[in-house]
GUFI-349532 format. One record per residue (C-alpha): residue number from 0; x, y, z. Coordinates in nm, 3 decimals. Each point is the difference from the previous one (the first is absolute). Layout:
N
<NUM,<X,Y,Z>>
...
% end
This chain:
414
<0,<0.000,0.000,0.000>>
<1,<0.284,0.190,-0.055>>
<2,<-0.204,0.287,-0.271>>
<3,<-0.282,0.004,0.267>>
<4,<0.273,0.106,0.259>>
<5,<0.154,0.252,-0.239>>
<6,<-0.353,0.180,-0.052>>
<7,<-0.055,0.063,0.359>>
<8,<0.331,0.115,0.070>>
<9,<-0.126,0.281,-0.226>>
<10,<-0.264,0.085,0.211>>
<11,<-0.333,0.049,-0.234>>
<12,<-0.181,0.266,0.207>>
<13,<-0.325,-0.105,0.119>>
<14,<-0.299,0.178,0.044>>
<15,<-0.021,0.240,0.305>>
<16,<-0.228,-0.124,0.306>>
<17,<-0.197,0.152,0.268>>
<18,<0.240,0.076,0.182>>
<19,<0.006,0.387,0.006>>
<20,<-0.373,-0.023,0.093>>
<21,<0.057,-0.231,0.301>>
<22,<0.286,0.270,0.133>>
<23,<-0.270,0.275,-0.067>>
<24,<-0.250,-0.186,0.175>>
<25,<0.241,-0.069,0.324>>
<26,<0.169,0.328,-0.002>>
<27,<-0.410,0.158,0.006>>
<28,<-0.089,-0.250,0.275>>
<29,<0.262,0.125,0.244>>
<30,<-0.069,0.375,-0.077>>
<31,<-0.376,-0.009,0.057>>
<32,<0.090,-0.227,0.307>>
<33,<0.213,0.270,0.139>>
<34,<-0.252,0.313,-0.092>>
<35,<-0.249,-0.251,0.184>>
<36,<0.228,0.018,0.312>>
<37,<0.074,0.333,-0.014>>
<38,<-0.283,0.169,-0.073>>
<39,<-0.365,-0.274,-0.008>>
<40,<-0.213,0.285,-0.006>>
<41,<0.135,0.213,-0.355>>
<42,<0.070,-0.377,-0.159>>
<43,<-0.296,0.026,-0.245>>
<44,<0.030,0.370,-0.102>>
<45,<0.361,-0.024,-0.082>>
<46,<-0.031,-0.294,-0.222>>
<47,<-0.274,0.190,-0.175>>
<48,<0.218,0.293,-0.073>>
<49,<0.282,-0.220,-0.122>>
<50,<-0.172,-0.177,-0.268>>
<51,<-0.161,0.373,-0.088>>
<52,<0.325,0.084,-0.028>>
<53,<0.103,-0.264,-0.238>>
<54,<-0.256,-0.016,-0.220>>
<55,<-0.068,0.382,-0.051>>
<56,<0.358,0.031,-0.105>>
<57,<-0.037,-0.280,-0.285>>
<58,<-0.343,0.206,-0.068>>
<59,<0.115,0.353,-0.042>>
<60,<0.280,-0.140,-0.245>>
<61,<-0.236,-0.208,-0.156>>
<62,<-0.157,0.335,-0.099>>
<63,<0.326,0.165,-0.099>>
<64,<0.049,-0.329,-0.221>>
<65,<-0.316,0.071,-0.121>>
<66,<-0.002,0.323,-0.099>>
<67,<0.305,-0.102,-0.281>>
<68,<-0.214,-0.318,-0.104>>
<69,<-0.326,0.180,-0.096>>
<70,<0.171,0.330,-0.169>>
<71,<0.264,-0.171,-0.206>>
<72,<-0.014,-0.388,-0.020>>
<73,<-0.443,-0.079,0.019>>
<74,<0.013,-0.071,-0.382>>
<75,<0.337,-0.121,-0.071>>
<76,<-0.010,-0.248,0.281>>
<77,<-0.327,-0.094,0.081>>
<78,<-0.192,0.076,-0.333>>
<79,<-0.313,0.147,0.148>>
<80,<-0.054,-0.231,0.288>>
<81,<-0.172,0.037,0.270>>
<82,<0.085,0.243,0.274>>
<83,<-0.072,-0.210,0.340>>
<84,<0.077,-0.325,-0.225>>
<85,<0.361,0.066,-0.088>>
<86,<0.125,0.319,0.035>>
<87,<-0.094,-0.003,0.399>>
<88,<0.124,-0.341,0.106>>
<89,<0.307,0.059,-0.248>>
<90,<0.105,0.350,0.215>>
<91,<-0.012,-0.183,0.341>>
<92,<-0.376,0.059,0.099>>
<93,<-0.057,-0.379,0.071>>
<94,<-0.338,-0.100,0.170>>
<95,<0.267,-0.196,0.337>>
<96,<0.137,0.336,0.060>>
<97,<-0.312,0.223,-0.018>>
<98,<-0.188,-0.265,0.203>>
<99,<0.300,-0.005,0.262>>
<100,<0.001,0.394,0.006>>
<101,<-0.384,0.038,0.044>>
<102,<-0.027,-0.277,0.302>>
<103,<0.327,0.189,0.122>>
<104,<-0.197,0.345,0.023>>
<105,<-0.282,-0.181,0.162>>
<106,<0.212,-0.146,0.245>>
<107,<0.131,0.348,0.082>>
<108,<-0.333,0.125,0.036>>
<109,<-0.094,-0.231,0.211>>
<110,<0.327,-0.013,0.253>>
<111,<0.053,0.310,0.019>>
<112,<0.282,0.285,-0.021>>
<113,<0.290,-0.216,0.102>>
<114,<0.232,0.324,0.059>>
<115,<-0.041,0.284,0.279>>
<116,<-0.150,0.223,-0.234>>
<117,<-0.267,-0.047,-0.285>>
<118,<0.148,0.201,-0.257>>
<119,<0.327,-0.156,0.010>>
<120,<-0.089,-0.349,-0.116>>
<121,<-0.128,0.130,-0.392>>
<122,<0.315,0.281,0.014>>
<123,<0.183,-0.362,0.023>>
<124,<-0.231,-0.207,-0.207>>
<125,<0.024,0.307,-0.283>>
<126,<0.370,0.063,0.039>>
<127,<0.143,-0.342,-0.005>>
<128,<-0.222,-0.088,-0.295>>
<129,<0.086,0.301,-0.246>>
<130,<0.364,-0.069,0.125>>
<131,<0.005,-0.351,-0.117>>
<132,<-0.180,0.075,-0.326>>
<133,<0.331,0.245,-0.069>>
<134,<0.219,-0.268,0.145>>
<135,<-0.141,-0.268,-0.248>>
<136,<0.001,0.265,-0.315>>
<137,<0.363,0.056,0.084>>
<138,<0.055,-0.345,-0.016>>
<139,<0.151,0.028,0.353>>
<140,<-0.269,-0.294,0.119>>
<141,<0.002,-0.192,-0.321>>
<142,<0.041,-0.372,-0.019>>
<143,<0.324,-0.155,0.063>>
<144,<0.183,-0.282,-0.234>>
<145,<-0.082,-0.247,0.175>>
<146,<-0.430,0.135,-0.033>>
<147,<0.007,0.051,-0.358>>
<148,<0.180,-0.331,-0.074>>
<149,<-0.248,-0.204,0.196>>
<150,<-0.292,0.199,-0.189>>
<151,<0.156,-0.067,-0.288>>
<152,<0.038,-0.411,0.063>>
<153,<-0.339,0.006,0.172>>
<154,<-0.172,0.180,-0.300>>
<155,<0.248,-0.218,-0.261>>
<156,<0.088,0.367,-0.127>>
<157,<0.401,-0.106,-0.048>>
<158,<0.170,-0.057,-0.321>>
<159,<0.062,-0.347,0.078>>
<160,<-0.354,-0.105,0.067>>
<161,<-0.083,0.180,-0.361>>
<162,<0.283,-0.155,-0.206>>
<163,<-0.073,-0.354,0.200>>
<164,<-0.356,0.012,-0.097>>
<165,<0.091,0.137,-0.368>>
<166,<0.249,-0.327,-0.018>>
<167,<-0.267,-0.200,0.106>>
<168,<-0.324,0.058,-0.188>>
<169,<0.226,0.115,-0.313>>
<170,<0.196,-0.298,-0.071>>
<171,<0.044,-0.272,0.289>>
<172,<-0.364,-0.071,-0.030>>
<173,<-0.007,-0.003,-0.341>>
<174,<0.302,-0.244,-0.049>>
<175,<0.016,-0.228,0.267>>
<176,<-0.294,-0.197,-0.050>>
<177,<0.140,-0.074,-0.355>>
<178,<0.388,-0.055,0.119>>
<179,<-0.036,-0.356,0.060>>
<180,<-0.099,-0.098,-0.345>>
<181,<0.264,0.209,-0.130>>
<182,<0.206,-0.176,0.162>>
<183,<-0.114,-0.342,-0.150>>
<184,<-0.006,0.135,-0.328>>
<185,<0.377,0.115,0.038>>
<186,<0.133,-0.346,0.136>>
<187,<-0.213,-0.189,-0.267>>
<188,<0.205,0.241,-0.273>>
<189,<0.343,-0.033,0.178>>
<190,<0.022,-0.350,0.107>>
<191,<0.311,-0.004,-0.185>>
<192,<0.194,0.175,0.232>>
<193,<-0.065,-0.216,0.286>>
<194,<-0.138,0.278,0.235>>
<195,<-0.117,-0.156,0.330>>
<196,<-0.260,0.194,0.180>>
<197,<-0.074,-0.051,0.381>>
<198,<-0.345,0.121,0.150>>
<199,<0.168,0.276,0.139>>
<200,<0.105,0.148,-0.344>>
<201,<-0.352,-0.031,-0.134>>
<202,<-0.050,0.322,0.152>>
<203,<-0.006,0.376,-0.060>>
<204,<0.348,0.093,0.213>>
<205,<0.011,0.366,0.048>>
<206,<0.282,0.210,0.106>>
<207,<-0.051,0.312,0.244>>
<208,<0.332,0.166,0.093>>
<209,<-0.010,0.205,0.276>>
<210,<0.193,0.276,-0.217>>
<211,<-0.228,-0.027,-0.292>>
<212,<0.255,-0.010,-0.225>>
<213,<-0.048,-0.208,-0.273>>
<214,<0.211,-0.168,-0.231>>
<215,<-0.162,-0.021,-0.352>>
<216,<0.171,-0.346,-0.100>>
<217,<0.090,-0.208,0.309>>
<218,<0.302,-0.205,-0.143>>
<219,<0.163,0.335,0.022>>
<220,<-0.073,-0.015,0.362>>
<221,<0.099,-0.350,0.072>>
<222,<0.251,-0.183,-0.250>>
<223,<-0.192,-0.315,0.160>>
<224,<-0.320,0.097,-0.133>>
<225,<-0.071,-0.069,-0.407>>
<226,<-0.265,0.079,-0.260>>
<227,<-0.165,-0.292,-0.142>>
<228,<-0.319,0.158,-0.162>>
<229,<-0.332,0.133,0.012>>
<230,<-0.319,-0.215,0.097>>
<231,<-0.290,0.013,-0.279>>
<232,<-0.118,0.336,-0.008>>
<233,<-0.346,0.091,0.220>>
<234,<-0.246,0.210,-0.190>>
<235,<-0.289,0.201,0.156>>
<236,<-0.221,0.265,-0.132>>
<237,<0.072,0.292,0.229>>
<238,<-0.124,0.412,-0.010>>
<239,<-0.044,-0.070,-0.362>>
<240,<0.264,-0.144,-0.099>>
<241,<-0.012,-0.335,-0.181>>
<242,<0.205,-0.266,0.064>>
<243,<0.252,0.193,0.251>>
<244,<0.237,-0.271,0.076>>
<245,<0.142,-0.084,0.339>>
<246,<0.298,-0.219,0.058>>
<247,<0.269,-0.160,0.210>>
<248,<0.344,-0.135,-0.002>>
<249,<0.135,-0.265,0.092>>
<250,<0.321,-0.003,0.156>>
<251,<0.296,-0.350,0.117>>
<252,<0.111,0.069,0.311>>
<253,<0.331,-0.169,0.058>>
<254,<0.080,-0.117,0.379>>
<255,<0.349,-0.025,0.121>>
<256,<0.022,-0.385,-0.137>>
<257,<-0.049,0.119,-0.377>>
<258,<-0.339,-0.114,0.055>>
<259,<-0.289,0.178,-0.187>>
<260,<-0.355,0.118,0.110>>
<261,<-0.221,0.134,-0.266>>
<262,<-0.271,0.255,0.146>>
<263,<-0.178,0.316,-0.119>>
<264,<0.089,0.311,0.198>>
<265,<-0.038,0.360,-0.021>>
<266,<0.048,0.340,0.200>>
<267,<-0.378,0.142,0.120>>
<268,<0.048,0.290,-0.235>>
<269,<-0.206,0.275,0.195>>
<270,<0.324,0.039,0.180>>
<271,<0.166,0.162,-0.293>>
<272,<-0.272,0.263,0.061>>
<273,<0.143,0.016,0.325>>
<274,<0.330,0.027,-0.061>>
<275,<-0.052,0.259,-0.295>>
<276,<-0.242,0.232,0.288>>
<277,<0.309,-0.039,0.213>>
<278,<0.244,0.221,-0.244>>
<279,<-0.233,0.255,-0.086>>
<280,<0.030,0.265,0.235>>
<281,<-0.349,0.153,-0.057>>
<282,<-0.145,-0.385,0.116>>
<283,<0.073,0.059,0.356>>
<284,<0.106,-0.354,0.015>>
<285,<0.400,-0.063,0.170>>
<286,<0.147,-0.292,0.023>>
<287,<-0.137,-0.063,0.347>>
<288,<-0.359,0.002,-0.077>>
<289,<0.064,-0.218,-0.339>>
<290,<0.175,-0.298,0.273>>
<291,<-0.341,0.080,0.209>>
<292,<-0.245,0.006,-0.327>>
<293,<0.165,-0.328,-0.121>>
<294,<-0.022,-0.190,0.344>>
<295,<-0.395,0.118,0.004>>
<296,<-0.007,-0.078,-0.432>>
<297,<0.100,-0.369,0.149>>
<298,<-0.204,-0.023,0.282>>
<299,<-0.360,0.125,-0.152>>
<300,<0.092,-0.216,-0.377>>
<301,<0.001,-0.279,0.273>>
<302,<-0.270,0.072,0.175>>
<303,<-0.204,0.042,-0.355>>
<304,<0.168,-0.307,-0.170>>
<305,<-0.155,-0.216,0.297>>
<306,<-0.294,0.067,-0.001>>
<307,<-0.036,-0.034,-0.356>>
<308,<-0.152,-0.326,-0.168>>
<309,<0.132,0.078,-0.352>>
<310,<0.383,0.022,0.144>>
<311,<-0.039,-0.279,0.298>>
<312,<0.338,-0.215,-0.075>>
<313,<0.109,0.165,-0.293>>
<314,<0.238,0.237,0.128>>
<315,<0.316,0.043,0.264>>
<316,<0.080,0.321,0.115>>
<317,<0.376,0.017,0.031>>
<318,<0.122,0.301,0.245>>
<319,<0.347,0.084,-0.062>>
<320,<0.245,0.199,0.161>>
<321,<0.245,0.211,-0.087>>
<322,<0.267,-0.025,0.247>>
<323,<0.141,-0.289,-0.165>>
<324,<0.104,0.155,-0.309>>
<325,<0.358,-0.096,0.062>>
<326,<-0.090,-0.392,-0.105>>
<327,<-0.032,-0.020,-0.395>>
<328,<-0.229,-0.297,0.039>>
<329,<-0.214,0.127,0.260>>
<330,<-0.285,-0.013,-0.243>>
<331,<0.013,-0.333,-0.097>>
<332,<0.055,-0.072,0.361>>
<333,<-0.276,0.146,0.096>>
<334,<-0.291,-0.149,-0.274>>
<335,<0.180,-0.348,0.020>>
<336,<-0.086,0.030,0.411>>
<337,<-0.333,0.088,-0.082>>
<338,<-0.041,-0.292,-0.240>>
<339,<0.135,-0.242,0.206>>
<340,<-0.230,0.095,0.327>>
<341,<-0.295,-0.089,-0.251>>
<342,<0.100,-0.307,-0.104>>
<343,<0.053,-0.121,0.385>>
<344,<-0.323,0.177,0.127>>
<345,<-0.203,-0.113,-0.260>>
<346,<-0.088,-0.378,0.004>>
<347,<-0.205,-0.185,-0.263>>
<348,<-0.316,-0.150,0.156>>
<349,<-0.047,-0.287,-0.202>>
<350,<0.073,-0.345,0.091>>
<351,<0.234,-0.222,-0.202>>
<352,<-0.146,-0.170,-0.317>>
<353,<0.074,-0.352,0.132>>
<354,<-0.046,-0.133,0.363>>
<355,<0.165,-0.326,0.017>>
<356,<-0.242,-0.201,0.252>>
<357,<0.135,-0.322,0.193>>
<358,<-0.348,-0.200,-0.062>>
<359,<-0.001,-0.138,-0.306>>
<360,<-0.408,0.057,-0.064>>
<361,<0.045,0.350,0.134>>
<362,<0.019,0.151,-0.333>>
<363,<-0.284,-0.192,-0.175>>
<364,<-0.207,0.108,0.316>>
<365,<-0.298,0.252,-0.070>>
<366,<0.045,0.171,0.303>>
<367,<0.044,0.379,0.043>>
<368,<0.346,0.159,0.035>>
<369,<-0.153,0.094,0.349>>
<370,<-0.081,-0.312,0.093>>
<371,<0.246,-0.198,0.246>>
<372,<0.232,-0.197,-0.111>>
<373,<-0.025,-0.416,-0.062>>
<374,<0.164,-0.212,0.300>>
<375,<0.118,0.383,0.168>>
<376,<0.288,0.011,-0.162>>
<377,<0.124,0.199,-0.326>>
<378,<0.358,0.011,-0.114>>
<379,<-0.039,0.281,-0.138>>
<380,<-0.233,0.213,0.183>>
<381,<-0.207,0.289,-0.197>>
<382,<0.089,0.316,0.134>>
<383,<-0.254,0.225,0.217>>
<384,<-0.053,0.330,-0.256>>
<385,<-0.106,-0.137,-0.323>>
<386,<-0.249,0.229,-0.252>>
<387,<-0.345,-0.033,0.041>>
<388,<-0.160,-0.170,-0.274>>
<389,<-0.395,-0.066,-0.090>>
<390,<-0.176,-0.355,0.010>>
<391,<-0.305,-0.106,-0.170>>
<392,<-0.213,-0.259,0.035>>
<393,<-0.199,-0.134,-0.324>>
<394,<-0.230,-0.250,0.218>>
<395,<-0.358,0.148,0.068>>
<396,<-0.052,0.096,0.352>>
<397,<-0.095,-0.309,0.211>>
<398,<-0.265,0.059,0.321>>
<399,<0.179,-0.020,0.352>>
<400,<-0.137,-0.359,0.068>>
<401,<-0.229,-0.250,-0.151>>
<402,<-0.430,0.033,0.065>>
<403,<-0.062,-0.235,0.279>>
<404,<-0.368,-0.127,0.027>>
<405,<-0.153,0.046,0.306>>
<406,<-0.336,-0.055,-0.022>>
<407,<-0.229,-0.217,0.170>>
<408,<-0.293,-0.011,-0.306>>
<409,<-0.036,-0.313,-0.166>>
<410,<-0.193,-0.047,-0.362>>
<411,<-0.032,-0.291,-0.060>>
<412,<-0.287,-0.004,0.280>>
<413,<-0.362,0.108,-0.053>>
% end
């Protein structure tokens, strides 16, 4: 398991928890416990002046936000829509925070003035909430890194959730399903050169490098790796145009024996988008967030590739990375691991053709392959995981048991 090791050495960031809520929830615990053991009496009125205060602020710069929206962008953007549809909801004016700011203003009502004296709670209530309205224009309260990246993995508003979906529905899905009688087709046409394919190489290998740079041919990557040819050509009418052809290479692999694997392998090519983005300065995209984009590229094509019935055991995702770029046969290294880890994990279900049995009327017997053995003894047992198969009987259905007369009534009496 020596590839599966190497992958999580690289750390594939996961998807952020709950934890920031539970802290939130703790850290508010122990501060309402403390105003309740300081002050009991002013507990209810000062929570009601908080949450004033926090939603007001969100609501006054909801209304500077607003103000831009409906002067300069209520056409461009939202084509005529609806004012308390989209344009309301879209500037911050949710229905959770006016609901929390109108049971807030009851609650105030109701507890009271928590502070000495009454005008001094909506100076604060006013004051704090045009201050943080300036505070979040000036982008002084704005959302930090680690915010916007979690809206953008929560929303699946990254570039690698777009170019893994794009990969996906444009081509993987379209070509898989037809790769394994490409395949068939190709060894039928080039039985001559003795090409020996394992179940591991019947598969779609594809290459992610962590720094998304991609080699165009890969024998000029890996003096191990050679061209043999392309499989039959896969033609699909798609966005009108006819017959756009699809296609795959294969590739012989040589181990460190001389020994040769034939497989069909590619780079996922959405990462030359990538690494394109990263040396345009007007993309915003460095070299750190193109290592981040391609460990989240990997980790939602995974995610989409597994749940997906057209793709199920047609592909291997190969993760590679780049701090072995000293070793000149790291790439064949690397998909000859992968090939061999299939070939072990993978085990053919079917039992042998022939069971030699020690009776010598076992095999003219009629009996099931589920039935138990004659005398209790096979010499060569049948293994436990066989394929299910289908038996059918041709007899008509026979009642459980014969009619028994039971009857006391006798005819031949008058």
């Amino acid at each position: 398991m020596q590839c599966l090791q190497e992958q999580d050495a690289l750390i594939i960031p996961k998807p952020r928890g709950t934890l920031p809520k539970v802290c939130a929830v703790v850290l508010a615990a122990m501060t309402i416990g403390g105003t309740v053991f300081l002050s009991p009496e002013r507990l209810f009125g000062w929570i009601a002046m908080v949450i004033l205060i926090l939603t007001l602020g969100p609501l006054l710069h909801g209304l500077c936000l607003l103000a831009e929206e409906m002067l300069y962008h209520s056409d461009t953007r939202y084509r005529g829509r609806g004012l308390l549809s989209d344009v309301l909801p879209a500037c911050g004016f949710g229905g959770k925070t006016l609901l929390a700011a109108g049971l807030a203003g009851l609650l105030l009502y109701l507890a009271g003035n928590p502070l000495p004296h009454n005008g001094q709670c909506w100076k604060l209530l006013i004051l704090a909430s045009v201050l943080y309205a300036l505070f979040k224009s000036l982008g002084l309260l704005g959302p930090s890194e680690v915010e916007v990246s979690d809206i953008c993995e929560g929303r699946k508003m990254n570039v690698a959730h777009g170019l893994a979906w794009s990969f996906y529905l444009g081509y993987l899905r379209l070509v898989l399903p037809c790769l394994e009688a490409s395949i068939a087709t190709f060894r039928i046409t080039h039985q001559a050169s003795r090409t020996s394919w394992g179940r591991g190489s019947r598969k779609l290998l594809i290459l992610i490098p962590l720094n998304a740079n991609i080699s165009h041919k890969l024998e000029e990557e890996d003096d191990h790796i050679h061209f043999i040819d392309n499989l039959p050509n896969t033609e699909i009418d798609r966005a009108g145009v006819r017959g756009r052809v699809y296609k795959h290479s294969v590739y012989s692999v040589l181990n460190e024996q001389g020994k040769a694997h034939e497989c069909v392998v590619e780079y996922a090519t959405p990462l030359l988008t990538m690494y394109n983005m990263s040396q345009e300065s007007s993309a915003g995209f460095g070299e750190p967030k193109r290592r981040q984009q391609v460990l989240l590229f990997y980790r939602t094509l995974q995610d989409i590739l597994e749940h997906s019935l057209e793709c199920r055991n047609r592909y291997k995702l190969i993760l590679l990375n780049d701090e072995h770029e000293d070793d000149p046969h790291f790439l064949s290294k690397a998909i000859l691991r992968h090939l061999q880890q299939q070939e072990k994990e993978e085990f053919c279900l079917t039992p042998p053709p022939h069971q030699e049995m020690d009776h010598p009327l076992a095999s003219t017997s009629s009996a099931p392959p589920s039935a138990p053995p004659l005398n209790n003894y096979w010499h060569n047992p049948e293994p436990m995981s066989r394929e299910p198969t289908l038996m059918f009987s041709l007899e008509k259905p026979q009642p459980l048991r014969e009619p028994v007369e039971n009857t006391d009534f006798y005819q031949g009496k008058t």
